[in-house]
C-alpha positions as CSV (number, residue, x, y, z in Angstrom):
1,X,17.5,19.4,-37.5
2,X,14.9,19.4,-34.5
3,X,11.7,21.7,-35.0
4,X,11.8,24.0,-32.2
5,X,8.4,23.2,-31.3
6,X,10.5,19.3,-30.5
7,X,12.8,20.7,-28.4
8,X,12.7,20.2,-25.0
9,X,11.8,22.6,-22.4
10,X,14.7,23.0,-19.6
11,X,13.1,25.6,-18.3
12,X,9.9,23.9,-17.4
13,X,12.0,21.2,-15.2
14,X,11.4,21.8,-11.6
15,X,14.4,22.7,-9.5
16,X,13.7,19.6,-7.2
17,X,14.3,17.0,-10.1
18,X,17.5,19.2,-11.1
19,X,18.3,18.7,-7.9
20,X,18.1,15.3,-8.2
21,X,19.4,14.9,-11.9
22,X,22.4,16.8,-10.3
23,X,22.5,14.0,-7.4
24,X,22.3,11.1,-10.3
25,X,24.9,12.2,-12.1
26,X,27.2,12.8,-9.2
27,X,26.5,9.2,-7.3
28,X,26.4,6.9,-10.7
29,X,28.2,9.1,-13.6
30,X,28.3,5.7,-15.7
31,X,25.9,3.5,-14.5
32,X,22.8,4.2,-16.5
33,X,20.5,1.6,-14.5
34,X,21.3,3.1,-10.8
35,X,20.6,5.8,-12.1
36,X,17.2,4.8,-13.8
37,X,16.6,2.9,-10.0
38,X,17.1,6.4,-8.4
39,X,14.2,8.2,-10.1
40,X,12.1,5.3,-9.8
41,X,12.3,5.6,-6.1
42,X,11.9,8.8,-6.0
43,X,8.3,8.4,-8.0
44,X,7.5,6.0,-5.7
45,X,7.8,7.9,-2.5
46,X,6.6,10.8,-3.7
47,X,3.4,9.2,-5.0
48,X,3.2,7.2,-2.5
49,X,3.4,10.5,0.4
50,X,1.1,12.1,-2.3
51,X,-1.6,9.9,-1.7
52,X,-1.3,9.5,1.6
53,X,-2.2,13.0,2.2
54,X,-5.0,12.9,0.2
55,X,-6.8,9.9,2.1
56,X,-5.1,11.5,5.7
57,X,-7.4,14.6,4.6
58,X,-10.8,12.8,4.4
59,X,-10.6,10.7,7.6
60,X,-10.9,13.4,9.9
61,X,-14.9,13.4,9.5
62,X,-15.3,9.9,10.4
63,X,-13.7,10.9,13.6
64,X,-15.7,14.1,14.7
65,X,-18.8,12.8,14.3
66,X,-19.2,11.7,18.0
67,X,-18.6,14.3,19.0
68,X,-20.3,16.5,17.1
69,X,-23.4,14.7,17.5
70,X,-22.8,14.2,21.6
71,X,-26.4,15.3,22.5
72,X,-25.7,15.3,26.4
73,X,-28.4,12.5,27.2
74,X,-26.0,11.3,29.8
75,X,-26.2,14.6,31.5
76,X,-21.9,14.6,31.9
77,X,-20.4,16.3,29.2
78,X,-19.4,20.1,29.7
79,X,-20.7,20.9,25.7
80,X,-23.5,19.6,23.8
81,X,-21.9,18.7,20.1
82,X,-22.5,21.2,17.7
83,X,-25.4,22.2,15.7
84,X,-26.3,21.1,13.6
85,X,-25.8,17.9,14.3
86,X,-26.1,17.2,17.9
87,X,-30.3,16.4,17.3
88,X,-31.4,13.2,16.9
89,X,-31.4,13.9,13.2
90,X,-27.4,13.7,13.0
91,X,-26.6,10.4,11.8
92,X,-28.7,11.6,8.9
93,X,-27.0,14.8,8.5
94,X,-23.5,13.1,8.8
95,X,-24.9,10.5,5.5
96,X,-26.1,13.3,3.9
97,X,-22.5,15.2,4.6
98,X,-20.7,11.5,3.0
99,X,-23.1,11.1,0.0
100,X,-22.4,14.7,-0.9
101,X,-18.6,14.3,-0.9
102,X,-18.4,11.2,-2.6
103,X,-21.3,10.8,-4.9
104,X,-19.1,14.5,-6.4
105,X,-16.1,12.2,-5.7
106,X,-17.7,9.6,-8.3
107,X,-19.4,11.2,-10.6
108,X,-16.5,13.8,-11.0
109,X,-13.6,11.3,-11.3
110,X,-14.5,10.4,-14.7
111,X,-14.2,13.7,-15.7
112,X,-10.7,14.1,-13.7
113,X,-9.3,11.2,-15.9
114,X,-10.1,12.4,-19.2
115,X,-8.5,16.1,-18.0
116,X,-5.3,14.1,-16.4
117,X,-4.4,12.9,-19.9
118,X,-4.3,16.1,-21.4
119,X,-2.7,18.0,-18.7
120,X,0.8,18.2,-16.7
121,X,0.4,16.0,-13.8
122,X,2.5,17.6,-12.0
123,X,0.5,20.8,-12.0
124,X,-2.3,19.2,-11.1
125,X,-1.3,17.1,-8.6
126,X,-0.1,20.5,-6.8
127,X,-3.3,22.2,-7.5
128,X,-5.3,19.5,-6.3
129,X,-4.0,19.5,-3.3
130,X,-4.1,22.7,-2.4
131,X,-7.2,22.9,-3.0
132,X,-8.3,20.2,-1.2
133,X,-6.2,21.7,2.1
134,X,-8.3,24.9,1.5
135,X,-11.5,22.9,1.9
136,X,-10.3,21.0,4.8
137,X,-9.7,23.8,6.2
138,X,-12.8,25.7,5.9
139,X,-14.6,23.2,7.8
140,X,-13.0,23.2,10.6
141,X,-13.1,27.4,10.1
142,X,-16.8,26.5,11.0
143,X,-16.0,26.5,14.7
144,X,-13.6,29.4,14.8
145,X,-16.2,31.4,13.0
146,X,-19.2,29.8,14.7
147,X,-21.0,28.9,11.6
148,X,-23.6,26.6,12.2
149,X,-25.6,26.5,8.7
150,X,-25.9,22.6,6.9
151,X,-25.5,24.5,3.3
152,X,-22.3,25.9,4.1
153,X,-20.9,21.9,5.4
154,X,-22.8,20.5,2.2
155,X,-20.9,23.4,-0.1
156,X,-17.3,22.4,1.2
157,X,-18.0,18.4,0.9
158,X,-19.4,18.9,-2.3
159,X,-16.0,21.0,-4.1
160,X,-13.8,18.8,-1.5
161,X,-15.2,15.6,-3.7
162,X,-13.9,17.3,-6.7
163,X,-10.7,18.8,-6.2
164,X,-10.1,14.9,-4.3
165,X,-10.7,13.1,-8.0
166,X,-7.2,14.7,-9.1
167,X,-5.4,12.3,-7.2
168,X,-5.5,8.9,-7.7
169,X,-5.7,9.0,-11.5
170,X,-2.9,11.5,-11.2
171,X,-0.3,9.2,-9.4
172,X,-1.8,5.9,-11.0
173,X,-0.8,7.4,-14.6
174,X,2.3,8.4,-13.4
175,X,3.8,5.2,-11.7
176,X,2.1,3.0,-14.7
177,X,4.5,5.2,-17.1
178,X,7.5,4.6,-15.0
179,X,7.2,0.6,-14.0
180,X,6.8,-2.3,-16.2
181,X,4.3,-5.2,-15.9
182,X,6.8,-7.7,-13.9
183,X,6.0,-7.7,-10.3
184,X,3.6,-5.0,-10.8
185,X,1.1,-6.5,-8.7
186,X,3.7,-6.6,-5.4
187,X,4.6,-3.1,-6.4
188,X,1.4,-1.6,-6.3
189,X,0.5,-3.8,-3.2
190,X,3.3,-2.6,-1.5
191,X,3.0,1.8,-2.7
192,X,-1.0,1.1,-2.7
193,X,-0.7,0.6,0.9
194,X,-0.5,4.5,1.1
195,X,-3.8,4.3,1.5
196,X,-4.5,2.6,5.2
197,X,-1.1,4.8,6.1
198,X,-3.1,7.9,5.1
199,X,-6.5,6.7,6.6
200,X,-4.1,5.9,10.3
201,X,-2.7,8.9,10.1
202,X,-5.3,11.3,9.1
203,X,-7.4,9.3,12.1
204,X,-4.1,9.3,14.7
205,X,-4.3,13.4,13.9
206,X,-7.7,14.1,13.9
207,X,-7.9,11.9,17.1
208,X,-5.4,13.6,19.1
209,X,-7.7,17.5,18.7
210,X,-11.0,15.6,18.6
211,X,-12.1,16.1,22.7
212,X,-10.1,19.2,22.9
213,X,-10.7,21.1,19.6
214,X,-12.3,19.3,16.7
215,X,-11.3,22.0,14.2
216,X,-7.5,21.4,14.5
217,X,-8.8,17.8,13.7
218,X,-9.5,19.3,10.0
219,X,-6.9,22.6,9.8
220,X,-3.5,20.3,10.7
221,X,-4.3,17.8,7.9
222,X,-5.2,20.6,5.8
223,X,-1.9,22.6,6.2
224,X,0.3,19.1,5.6
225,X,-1.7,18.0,2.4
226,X,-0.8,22.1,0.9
227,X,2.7,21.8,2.1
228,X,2.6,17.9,0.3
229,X,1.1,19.9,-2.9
230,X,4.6,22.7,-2.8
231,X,7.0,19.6,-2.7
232,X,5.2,18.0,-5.5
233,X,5.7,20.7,-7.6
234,X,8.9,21.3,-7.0
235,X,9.9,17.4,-7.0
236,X,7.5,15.4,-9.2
237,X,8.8,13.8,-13.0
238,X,6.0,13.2,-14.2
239,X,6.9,10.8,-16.9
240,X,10.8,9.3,-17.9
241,X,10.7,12.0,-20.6
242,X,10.8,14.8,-18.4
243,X,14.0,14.0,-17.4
244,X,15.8,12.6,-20.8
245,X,15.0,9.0,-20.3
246,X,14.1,7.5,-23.6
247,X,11.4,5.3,-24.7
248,X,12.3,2.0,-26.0
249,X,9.0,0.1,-25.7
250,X,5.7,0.5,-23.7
251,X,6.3,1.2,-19.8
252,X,10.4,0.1,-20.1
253,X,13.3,2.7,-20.3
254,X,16.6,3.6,-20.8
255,X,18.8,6.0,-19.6
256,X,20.2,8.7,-22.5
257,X,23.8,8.5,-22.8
258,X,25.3,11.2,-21.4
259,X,28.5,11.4,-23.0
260,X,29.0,15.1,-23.9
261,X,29.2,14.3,-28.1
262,X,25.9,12.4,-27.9
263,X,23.8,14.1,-25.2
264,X,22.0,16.9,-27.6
265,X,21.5,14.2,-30.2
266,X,20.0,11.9,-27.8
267,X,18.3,14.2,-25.9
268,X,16.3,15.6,-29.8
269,X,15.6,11.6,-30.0
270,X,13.9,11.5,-26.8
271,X,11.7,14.8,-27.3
272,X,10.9,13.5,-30.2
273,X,9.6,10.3,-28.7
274,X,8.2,12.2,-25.9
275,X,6.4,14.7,-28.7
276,X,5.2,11.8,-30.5
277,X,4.1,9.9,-27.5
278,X,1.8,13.1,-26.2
279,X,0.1,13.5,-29.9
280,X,-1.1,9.9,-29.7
281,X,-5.0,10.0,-29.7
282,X,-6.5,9.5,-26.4
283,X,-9.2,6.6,-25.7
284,X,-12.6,7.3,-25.5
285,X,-14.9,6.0,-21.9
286,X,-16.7,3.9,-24.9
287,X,-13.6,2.4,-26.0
288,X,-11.8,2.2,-23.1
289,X,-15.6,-0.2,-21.5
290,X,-14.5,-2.3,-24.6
291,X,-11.5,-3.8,-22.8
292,X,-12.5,-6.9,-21.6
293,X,-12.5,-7.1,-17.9
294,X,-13.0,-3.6,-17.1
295,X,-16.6,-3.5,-16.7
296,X,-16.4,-6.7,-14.3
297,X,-13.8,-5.4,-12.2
298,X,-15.5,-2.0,-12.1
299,X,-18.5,-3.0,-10.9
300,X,-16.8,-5.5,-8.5
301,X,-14.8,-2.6,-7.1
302,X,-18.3,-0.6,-6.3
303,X,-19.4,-3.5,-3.8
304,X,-15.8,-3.3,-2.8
305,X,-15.6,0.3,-1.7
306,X,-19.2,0.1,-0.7
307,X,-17.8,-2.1,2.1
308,X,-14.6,-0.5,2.5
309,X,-16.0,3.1,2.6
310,X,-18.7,2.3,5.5
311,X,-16.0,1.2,7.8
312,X,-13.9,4.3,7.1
313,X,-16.4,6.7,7.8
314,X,-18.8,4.7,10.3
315,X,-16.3,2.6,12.5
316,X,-15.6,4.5,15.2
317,X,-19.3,5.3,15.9
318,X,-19.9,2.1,16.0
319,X,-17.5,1.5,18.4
320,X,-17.8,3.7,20.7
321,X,-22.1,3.0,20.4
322,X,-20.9,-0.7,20.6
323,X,-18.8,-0.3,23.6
324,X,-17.6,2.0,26.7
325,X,-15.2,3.5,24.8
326,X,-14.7,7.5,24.6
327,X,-14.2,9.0,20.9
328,X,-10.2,9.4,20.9
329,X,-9.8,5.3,22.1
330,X,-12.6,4.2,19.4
331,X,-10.7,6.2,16.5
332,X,-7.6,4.5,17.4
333,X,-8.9,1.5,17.5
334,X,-10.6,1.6,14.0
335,X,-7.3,2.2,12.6
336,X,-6.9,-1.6,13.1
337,X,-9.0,-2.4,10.1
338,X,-6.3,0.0,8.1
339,X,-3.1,-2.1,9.3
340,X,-5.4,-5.2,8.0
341,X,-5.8,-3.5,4.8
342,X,-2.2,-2.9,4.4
343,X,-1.2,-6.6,4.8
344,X,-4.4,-7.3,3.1
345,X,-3.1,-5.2,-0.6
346,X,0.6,-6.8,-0.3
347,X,-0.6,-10.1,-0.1
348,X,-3.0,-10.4,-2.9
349,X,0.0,-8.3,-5.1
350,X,2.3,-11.0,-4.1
351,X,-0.3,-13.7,-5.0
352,X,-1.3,-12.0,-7.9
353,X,2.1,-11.5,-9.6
354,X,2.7,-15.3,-8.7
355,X,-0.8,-16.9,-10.0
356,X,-1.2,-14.2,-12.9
357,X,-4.6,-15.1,-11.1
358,X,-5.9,-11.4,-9.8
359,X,-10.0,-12.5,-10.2
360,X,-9.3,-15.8,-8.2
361,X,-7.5,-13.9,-5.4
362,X,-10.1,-11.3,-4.9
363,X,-12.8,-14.4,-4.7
364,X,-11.2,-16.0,-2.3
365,X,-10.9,-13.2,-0.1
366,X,-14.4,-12.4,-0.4
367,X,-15.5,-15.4,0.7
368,X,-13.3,-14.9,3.9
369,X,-14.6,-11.6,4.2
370,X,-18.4,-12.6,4.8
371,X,-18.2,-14.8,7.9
372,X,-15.3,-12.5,9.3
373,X,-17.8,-9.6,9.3
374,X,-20.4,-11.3,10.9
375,X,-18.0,-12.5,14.3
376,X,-17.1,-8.6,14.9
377,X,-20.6,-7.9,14.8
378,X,-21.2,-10.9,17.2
379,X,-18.1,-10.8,19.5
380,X,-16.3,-7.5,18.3
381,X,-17.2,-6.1,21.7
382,X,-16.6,-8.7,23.8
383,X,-12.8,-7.4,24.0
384,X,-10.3,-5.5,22.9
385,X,-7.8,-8.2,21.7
386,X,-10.9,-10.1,20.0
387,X,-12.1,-6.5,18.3
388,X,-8.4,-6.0,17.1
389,X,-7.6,-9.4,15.5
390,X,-10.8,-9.1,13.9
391,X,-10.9,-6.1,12.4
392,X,-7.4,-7.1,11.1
393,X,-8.8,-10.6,9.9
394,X,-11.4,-8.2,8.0
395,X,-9.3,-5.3,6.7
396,X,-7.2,-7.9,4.9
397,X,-10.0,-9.7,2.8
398,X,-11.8,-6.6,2.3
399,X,-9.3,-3.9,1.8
400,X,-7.1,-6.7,-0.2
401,X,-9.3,-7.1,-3.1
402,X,-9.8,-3.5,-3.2
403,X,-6.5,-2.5,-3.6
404,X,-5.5,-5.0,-6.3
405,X,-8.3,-3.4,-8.3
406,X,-7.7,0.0,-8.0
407,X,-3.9,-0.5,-8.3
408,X,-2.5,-3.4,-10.2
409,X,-5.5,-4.5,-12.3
410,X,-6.5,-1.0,-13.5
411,X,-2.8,-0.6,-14.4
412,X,-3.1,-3.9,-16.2
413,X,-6.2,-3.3,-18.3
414,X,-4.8,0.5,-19.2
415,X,-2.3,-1.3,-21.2
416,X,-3.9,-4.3,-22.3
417,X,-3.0,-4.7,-26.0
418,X,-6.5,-3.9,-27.4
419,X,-4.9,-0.6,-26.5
420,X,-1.7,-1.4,-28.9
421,X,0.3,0.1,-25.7
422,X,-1.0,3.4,-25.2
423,X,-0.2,5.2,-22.7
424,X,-3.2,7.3,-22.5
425,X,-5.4,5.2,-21.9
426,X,-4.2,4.6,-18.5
427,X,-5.7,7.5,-16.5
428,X,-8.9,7.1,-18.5
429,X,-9.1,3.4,-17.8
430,X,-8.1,4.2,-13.6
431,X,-10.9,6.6,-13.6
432,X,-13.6,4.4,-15.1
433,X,-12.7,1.8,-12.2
434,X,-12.4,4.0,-9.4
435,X,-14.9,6.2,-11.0
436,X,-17.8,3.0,-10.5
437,X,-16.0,2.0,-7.4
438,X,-16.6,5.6,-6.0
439,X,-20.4,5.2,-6.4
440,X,-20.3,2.2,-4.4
441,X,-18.1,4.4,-1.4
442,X,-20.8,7.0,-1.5
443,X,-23.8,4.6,-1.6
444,X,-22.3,2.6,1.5
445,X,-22.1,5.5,4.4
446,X,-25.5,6.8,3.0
447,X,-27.6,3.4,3.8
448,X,-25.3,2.6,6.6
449,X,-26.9,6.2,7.8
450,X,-30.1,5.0,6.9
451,X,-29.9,1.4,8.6
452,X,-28.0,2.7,11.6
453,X,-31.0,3.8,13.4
454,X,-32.7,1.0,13.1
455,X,-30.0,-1.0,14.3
456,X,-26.5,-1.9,13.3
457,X,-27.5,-6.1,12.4
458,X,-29.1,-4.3,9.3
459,X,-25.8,-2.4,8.2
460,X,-23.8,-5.8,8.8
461,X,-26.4,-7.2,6.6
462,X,-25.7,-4.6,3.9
463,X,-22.1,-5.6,3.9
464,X,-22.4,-9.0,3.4
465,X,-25.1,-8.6,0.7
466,X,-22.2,-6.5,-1.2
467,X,-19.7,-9.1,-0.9
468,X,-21.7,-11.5,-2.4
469,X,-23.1,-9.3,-5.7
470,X,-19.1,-9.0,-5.7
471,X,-18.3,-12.2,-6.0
472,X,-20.9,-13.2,-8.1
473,X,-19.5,-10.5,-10.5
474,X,-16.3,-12.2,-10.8
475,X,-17.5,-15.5,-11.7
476,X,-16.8,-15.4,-15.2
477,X,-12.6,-14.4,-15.0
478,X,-12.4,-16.7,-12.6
479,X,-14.0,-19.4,-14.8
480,X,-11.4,-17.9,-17.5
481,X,-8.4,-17.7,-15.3
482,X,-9.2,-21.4,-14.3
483,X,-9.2,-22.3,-17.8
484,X,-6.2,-20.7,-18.5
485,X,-4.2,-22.1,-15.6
486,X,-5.5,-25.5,-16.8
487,X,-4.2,-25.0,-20.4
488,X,-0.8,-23.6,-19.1
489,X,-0.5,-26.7,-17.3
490,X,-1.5,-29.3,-19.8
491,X,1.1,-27.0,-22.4
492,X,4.0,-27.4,-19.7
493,X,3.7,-30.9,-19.0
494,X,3.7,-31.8,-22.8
């Protein structure tokens, strides 16, 4: 007889996946894989419109700050920015505003792992993002309420960067329990590509109130991430157990039967599992360094979001200092380098998964990356169709590599057997990554503030500089990975 401590918890299950229990058993009553196929695609899109509100919430900065900083030198504009940031001093004040939110982001995302393991995700996915609506939303209360005081901007970046960590180790974890290892790489390359959907959107929105009203730039995005948080609460199964799939080995299930004579049998068998599965001890950051290839790709994914995270919150200031553009056409614009970064994540999944190679295609893609950079900054502005295919060109070799990391690889080494399959170790592994690679996105915008005013060849140089410590980084599992490919192929041919 099952403890009742064992016994599962009906009343916990949110009335969206009842909903959709309801639907499973109604469209497949026999077939036990459609059925497993059903709340696999609902995971996905519901991580995947999870994240996308999270990044659709932070772009909106990046695309105020002309305009908050307009200091009427031109003598034309009807409003002088807003203080204060509209002195000379502003492109400081905005690197000082991007270092607060994401060296928080960084520092507290390690901390945000090791809670995600020992917490339901579901929770605190909603409460995340609620939370991080509220503090969208308070900035852009600054103009409604005429606040013009730098503690109260640096106060709301600062708990913004926090309540932000909940998500990706949040929806990471939970799409690592649900999808195996085979074709993981085009999986996350395809769902990872939430994240240039979120940073076009969040710029598209912000854009369209940015000459008119800037705060609706920050309250519309705010009020679509709380309504995203509501439908993850009522929607979300966070792992196969939630909804009586059982456990048969790491990251693959099967479907209880759900024959009437066996269900509360099977059903006791998979709480069990599920009980079991929970009590497993948790990894520590120590431990979870020890797995080899973490601390390379980590630190490879800092110089990779150092890149990545000055284009998302400088690009359109550059271009619109770079050209005659007005703010709105320079936001839309920049969302270029996000459609490059969406091909750019597929493709090295695809290659990945087809290479077993992930190291190699990052390299590769780097070494792209460099002299790509350096024609925008040459002849970026010499016209609109050169700017966009290059800015494409660039948001696939830098944003490629980036998203293999933080998606497929990070998945990858969470489960590596040093780990002997456990699951926790996921969300503690994802947060070390992105954790180290969040350092690098708040030290990128900060010296791109710093470098700015002296001119924008020094930022450029910045960019490249990163690249290269990146690549040198992965020389070592590349050398490996050749080695490997080169003993696969001497094994096949005998």
């Amino acid at each position: 007889m099952t403890p009742p401590s064992l016994k599962r918890n009906t009343n916990d299950v949110p009335y969206g996946i009842l909903a959709i229990q309801k639907c499973a058993r109604i469209c497949c009553p026999r077939n036990r894989c459609q059925k497993v196929i059903l709340y696999k695609i609902s995971i996905l899109f519901l991580t995947y419109m999870c994240y996308i509100c999270y990044k659709m919430s932070r772009k909106p900065i990046s695309v105020v700050k002309s305009v908050l900083h307009d200091t009427c030198t031109n003598g034309t504009s009807t409003h002088c920015g807003y203080a204060p940031f509209n002195t000379p001093d502003g492109p400081k004040l905005f690197g000082e505003m991007d270092s607060a939110f994401l060296f928080t982001y960084a520092l507290s995302m390690f901390a945000s792992g090791f809670i995600a393991e020992r917490v339901s995700l579901r929770y605190y996915l909603c409460f995340g993002m609620i939370l991080s609506g509220l503090f969208q939303y308070l900035f852009g209360l600054a103009k409604i309420l005429d606040i013009h005081n730098m503690t109260y901007f640096l106060l709301i970046q600062i708990f913004g960067g926090i309540v932000q960590t909940t998500g990706w180790p949040g929806v990471v974890t939970i799409v690592g329990r649900w999808f195996g290892k085979s074709k993981r790489g085009l999986v996350f390359g395809i769902w990872n590509s939430h994240t240039s959907i979120g940073n076009i959107l969040g710029t598209l929105i912000a854009a369209e109130y940015v000459e008119s009203d800037w705060s609706l730039s920050f309250i519309v995005p705010a009020i679509i991430i709380c309504i995203g948080g509501v439908i993850m609460f009522l929607f979300l199964a966070e792992s196969p157990e939630s909804v009586s799939l059982q456990l048969d080995r790491p990251y693959s299930y099967d479907l209880i039967n759900d024959s009437d004579v066996e269900d509360d049998r099977n059903r006791n068998e998979s709480s069990e599992r599920a009980q079991l599965l929970r009590h497993r001890p948790s990894i520590s950051i120590i431990d979870a360094l020890h797995i080899p290839g973490v601390i390379e790709f980590s630190f490879c994914l800092f110089f990779s979001k150092l890149v990545s995270y000055t284009f998302l919150y400088w690009l359109p200031l550059y271009i619109e200092n770079s050209s005659t553009l007005g703010a709105e056409v320079s936001a839309i614009l920049s969302t270029t380098f996000d459609v490059g970064g969406i091909i750019g994540t597929i493709t090295a999944g695809g290659i990945s998964d087809k290479t077993g190679m992930p190291a190699t295609v990052c390299m590769v893609m780097f070494l792209i990356a460099s002299p790509v950079l350096l024609l925008y900054q040459q002849f970026g502005s010499v016209s609109m169709e050169i700017s966009i295919v290059l800015l494409i060109l660039g948001g696939i070799t830098v944003n490629g590599p980036y998203g293999l990391i933080t998606t497929a690889v990070s998945a990858e080494l969470g489960t590596h057997s040093t780990v002997e399959g456990n699951a926790k170790a996921l969300a503690t592994v994802t947060a070390i990554i992105d954790g180290i690679g969040s350092i690098g996105a708040a030290v990128g915008p900060l010296l791109a503030g710093v470098f700015c005013t002296g001119g924008w060849e020094q930022v450029f140089q910045m960019l490249i500089m990163a690249l290269t410590c990146a690549m040198i980084l992965l020389i070592r599992l590349v050398a490996k990975e050749c080695i490997n490919l080169r003993r696969n192929s001497r094994t096949r041919s005998e």
